[in-house]
N, C-alpha and C positions, 0 to 999 in steps of 0.2 A: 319654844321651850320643850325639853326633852320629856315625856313622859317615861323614861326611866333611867336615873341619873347616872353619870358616868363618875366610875372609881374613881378617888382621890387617892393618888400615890402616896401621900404621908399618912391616908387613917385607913386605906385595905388592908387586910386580914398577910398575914406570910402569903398564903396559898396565892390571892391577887398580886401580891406585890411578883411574886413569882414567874405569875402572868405575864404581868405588864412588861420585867422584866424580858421575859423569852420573847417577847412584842418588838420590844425594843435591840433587842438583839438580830433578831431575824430581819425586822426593817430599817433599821438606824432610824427610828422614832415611834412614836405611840399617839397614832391618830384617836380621832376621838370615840371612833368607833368599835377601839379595841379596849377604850377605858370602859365605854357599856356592856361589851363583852365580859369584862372582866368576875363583873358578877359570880360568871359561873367559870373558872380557872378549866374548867375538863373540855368548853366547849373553843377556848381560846387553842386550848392542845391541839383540839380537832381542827380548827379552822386553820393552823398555822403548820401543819402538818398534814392538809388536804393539799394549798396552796404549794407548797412546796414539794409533794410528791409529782403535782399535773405539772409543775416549774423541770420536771426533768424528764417529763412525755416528750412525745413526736409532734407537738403545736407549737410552733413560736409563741414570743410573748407578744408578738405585733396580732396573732390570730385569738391568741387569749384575752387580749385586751379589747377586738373588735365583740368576741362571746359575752367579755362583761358588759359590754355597752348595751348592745340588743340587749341583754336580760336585762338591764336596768332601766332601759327604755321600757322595754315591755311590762316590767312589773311598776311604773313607775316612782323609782326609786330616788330621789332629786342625790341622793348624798353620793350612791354608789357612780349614776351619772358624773356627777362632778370632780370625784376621784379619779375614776377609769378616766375623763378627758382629760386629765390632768397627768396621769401617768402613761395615755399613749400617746401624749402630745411631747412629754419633757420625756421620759424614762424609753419607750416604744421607737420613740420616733416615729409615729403616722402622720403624715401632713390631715390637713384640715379638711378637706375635703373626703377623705376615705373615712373617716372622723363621723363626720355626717352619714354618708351611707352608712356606715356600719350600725347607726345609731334607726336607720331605714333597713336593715336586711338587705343589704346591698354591700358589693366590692366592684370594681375594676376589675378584680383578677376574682375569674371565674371557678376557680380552687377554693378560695375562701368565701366566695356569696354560696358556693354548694353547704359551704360546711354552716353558714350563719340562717341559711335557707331551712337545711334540717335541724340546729339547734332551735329554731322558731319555732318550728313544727311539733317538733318533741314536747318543748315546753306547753305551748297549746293546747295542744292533743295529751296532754298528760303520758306523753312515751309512747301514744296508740300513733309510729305512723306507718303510713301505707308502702306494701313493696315497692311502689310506682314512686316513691319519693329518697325511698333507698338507693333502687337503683340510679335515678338521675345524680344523685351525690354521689354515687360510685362510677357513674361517665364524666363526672366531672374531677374525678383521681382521689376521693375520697376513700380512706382504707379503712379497714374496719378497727383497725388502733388509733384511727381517728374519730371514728364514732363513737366510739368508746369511750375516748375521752373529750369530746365535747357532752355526752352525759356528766363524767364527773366536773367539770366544768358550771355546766348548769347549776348542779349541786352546790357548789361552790357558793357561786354566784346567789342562787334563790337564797340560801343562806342569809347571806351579808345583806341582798336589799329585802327581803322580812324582818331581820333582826334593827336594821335602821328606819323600817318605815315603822314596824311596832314602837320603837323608840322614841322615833323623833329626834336623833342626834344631831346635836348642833353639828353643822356641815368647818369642817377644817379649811375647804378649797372652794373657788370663786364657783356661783352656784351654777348648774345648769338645768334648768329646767326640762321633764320629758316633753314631749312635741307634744301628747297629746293637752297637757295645761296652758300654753301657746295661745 
C-alpha cells in the first residue's frame, strides 16, 4: 500500500489535473507514478522536462535506459526497476541479457560499461570521483558531453526511485525485484 496516495483524476485540483494531463500527453499514459507525483504539479514540470531535454542529448535511449536500471538497482527501487525493464525490453529494444548486466554495471560493449562504470561511481561517491576513473571512461570514448549528461541522468533517475520508494507506489508493470532482495 502506497504511503502517499496517488491523484484521482476526477477530484485533483486544475493545477493536477493539468499535470496529469501534460503526463499523459508526453507519454501516451499516466503511470502510477506520475499520479503520486502529481501532488506537487511544479515537480511533474520538472521531471517531464528533465526527461525530455536528456531525450535530445548525445545518449541513446538504449544507454539511458541501461543509467536507469543500474540507478534503480543500486538505490533499490522495485518500481523504477520494473519500468526501465519494461521499457528497454518493449520500447529500447535491449535483449535480455544486456538487461541483466546493465542492472550489474556491466555491457558487452565497452563504450557503455565505461559510461555505467562511472555513473556507479558518481552516484556512490556522491560525485567525488577519482582522475584515474575519468580517465579510463575517457579511454574508453567517453566525451565529456557524455559525462555530463550521465550526471543529469542520474538526477533524473535518483529523483523517480526516491519519490517511489518514499511512496510505496503501486507498481503498474510485472515486478522486478533488485538483486540485492534475491
Amino acid at each position: 500500500m502506497s504511503s502517499i496516495y496517488a491523484i484521482n483524476e476526477a477530484t485533483a485540483t486544475d493545477a493536477q489535473a493539468g499535470a496529469l494531463r501534460d503526463v499523459k500527453k508526453a507519454l501516451g499514459g499516466v503511470p502510477n507514478m506520475a499520479k503520486v507525483m502529481a501532488h506537487s504539479p511544479a515537480v511533474v514540470k520538472a521531471w517531464l522536462g528533465l526527461h525530455a531535454s536528456l531525450g535530445e542529448g548525445a545518449l541513446s535511449p538504449q544507454i539511458r535506459e541501461r543509467l536507469a536500471l543500474s540507478t534503480a538497482e543500486y538505490n533499490g527501487c522495485t518500481y523504477c526497476l520494473s519500468a526501465h525493464t519494461f521499457l528497454a525490453s518493449k520500447v529500447a529494444k535491449i535483449d535480455d541479457s544486456e538487461i541483466e548486466l546493465a542492472r550489474n554495471i556491466a555491457s558487452d560493449d565497452p563504450h557503455i560499461a565505461a559510461l555505467l562504470e562511472l555513473s556507479d561511481s558518481i552516484a556512490r561517491n556522491r560525485g567525488s570521483v577519482s582522475d584515474v576513473e575519468v580517465g579510463q571512461a575517457r579511454a574508453a570514448g567517453v566525451t565529456d558531453q557524455e559525462i555530463i549528461e550521465v550526471v543529469g541522468n542520474l538526477a533524473l533517475n535518483i529523483l523517480t526511485n526516491y519519490l517511489n520508494i518514499l511512496a510505496d507506489t503501486e507498481n503498474d508493470y510485472e515486478a522486478v525485484k533488485p538483486l540485492s532482495a534475491l
